[in-house]
N, C-alpha and C positions, 0 to 999 in steps of 0.2 A: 369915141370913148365907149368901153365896156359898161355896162350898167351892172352892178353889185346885185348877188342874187338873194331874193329876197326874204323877210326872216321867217316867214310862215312856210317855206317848200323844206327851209334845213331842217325846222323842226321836224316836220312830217317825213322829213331823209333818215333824222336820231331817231325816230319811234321806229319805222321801218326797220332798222339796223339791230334795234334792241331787241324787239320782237323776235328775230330769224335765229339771234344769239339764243334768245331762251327756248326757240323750240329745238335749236341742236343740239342744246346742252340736256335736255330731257329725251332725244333720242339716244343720245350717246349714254347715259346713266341706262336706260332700258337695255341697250346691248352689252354694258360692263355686269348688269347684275344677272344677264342670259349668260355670260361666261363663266362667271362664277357660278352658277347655278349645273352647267356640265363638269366646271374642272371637279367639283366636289365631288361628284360622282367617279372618278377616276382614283386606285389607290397611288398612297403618296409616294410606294416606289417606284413607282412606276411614271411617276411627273420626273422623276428622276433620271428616266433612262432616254435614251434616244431611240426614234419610233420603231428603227429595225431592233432593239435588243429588247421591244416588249414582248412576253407571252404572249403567245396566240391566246383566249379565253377556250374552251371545250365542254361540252357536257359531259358526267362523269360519266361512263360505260358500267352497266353491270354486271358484275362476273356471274354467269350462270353457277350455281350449286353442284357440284359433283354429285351423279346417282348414288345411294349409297349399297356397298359392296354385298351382295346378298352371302348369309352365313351359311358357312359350311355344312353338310351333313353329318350326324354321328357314321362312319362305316358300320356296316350290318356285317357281323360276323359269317362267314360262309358258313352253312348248314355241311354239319360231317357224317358220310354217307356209314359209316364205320361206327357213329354211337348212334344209329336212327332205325332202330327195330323194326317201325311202319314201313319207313320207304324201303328196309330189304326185304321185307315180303311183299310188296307192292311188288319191286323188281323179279321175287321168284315167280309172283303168279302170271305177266307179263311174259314170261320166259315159255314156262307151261302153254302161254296160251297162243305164241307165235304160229303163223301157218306152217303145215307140217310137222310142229311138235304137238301140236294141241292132243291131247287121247291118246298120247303114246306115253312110253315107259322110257324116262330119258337115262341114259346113263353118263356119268360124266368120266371124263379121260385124262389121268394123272391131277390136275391141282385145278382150283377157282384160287382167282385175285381179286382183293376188293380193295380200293383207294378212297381215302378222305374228301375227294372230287365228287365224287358220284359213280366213279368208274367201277364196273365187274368186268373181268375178261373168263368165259371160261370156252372149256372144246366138250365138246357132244360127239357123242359116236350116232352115226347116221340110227334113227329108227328104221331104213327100209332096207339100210344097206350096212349089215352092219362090219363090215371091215375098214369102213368109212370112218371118217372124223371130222369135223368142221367147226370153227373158231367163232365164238358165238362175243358180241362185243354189247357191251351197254351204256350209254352215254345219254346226259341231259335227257335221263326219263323215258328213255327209249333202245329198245333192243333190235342189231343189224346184224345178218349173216356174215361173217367174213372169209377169210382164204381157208382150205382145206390144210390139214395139217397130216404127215408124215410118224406115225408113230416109230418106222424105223430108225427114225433121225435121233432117237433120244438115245440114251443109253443103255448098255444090254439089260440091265436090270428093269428098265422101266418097258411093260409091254402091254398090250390093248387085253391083254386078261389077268395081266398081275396088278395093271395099276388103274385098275375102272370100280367103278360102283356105283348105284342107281342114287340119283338127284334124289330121292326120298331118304335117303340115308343120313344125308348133309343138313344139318340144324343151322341157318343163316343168322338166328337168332344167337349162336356162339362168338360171333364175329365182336358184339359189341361186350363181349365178356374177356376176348382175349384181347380186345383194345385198353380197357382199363386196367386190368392187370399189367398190360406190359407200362402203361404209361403210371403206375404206382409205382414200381420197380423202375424207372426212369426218373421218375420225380424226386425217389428217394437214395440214389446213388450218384445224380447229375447234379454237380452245379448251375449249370445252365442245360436242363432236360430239351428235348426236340420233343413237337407234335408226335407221335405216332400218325403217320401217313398210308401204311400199307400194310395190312394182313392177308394171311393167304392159307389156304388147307390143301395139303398134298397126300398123296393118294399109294397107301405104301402098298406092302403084297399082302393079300387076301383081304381088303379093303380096307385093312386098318386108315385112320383118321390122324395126320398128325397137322396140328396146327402150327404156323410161325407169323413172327419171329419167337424163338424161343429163347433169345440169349439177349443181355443187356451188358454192355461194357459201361462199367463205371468211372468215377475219374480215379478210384484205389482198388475195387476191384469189378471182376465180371462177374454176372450169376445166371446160370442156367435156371428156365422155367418149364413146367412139364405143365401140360392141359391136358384134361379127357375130352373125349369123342364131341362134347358139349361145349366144350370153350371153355369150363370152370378148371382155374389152378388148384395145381394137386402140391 
C-alpha cells in the first residue's frame, strides 16, 4: 500500500509554488515597464510603419555660406591725350631729347597726328642728313624711331621744302583748343555727338599751319571751321 503524502511537505510544496509565482510576476512587470520605457521614445509614426519603411535618423549637414561676391569697380575714365596740355609737352620735350635729336634743330615733314590714346605719330627730316625723313612714333609715354619715309610717294604738291617747318613753330598747346572747339560744334549740331578722337596739323606751302578736322556734318546741316596757327577758332 502507498502511504499518503504527508500534510506538512504539500504545504511547504504551496509556499514554494507561491513564492516562484510572485517573483516571476515582479520580473515580468520590471521587463513590461523597460518596454514601455523605449517604445515611448520612438515617434508614433513610426510604431506605425514596418522596420524597412522607417527613416533612417541623420544629423542635419550644414550648408557652408556662399563667399560674398566682391563689388564692382567704378571704371576710371581713360585720360585724353588731346585735352592734357602737361602730358603734350611732356611728350614734346621727350621728343627733343631723344638720342640724335637732342641739340639739334628739328624740322617736321608735312603733318603731326595726335589721338585721344596717348598716340603722336610725326616724321622728322633727318638732322645730319637732311634729304632724309624718319617716322617718329609715341606710345604709353614713350617715344620709338620708326620706318623711313619717302617724300616722293606723296603728291606733287607736297615736298620736303614746300611742306616742312621747324618743330619750334608748332604750338602742341593748340591741339587741346582745336579739340574743344570742334567737339562744341559736334555737341551742338549732333544728336548723338562722337568723342573727338583725332586731331592733326598739316603742313601747307611756305609753312603755313592748317589745323583738322575742320568740318562737322551735322544731323541738318554741315559747318566749316577755320583755326589760326594757335588752335584758337576764327
Amino acid at each position: 500500500m502507498k502511504r499518503p503524502v504527508s500534510t506538512p511537505l504539500v504545504f511547504a510544496g504551496v509556499v514554494l509554488a507561491l513564492a516562484g509565482a510572485a517573483t516571476a510576476g515582479g520580473a515580468l512587470q520590471t521587463v513590461n515597464a523597460t518596454l514601455r520605457g523605449a517604445a515611448s521614445t520612438v515617434p508614433a509614426d513610426a510604431l506605425q510603419q514596418d522596420p524597412w519603411e522607417q527613416p533612417l535618423r541623420t544629423a542635419a549637414i550644414a550648408t557652408p555660406r556662399a563667399a560674398p561676391e566682391p563689388m564692382p569697380l567704378p571704371r576710371r575714365a581713360r585720360p585724353n591725350l588731346l585735352l592734357d596740355s602737361e602730358r603734350l609737352q611732356v611728350a614734346r620735350q621727350a621728343l627733343e631729347a631723344m638720342p640724335g635729336l637732342a641739340g639739334e634743330r628739328l624740322v617736321v615733314f608735312h603733318s603731326i597726328h595726335f589721338h585721344d590714346d596717348g598716340r603722336i605719330d610725326i616724321d622728322l627730316v633727318d638732322p645730319q642728313r637732311p634729304g632724309h625723313v624718319d617716322s617718329y612714333h609715341y606710345q604709353r609715354g614713350q617715344w620709338r624711331k620708326g620706318d623711313a619715309v619717302n617724300p616722293q610717294q606723296f603728291a606733287p604738291t607736297i615736298t620736303l621744302r614746300r611742306s616742312s617747318t621747324a618743330l619750334a613753330n608748332i604750338d602742341f598747346d593748340a591741339v587741346p583748343r582745336v579739340t574743344q572747339a570742334l567737339q562744341q560744334q559736334r555737341n551742338a549740331l549732333m544728336r548723338t555727338p562722337a568723342d573727338v578722337g583725332h586731331v592733326y596739323v598739316v603742313i601747307r606751302k611756305g609753312g603755313k599751319l592748317v589745323w583738322l578736322p575742320d568740318e562737322v556734318a551735322g544731323d541738318r546741316q554741315t559747318v566749316r571751321l577755320r583755326y589760326d596757327a594757335k588752335g584758337n577758332l576764327q
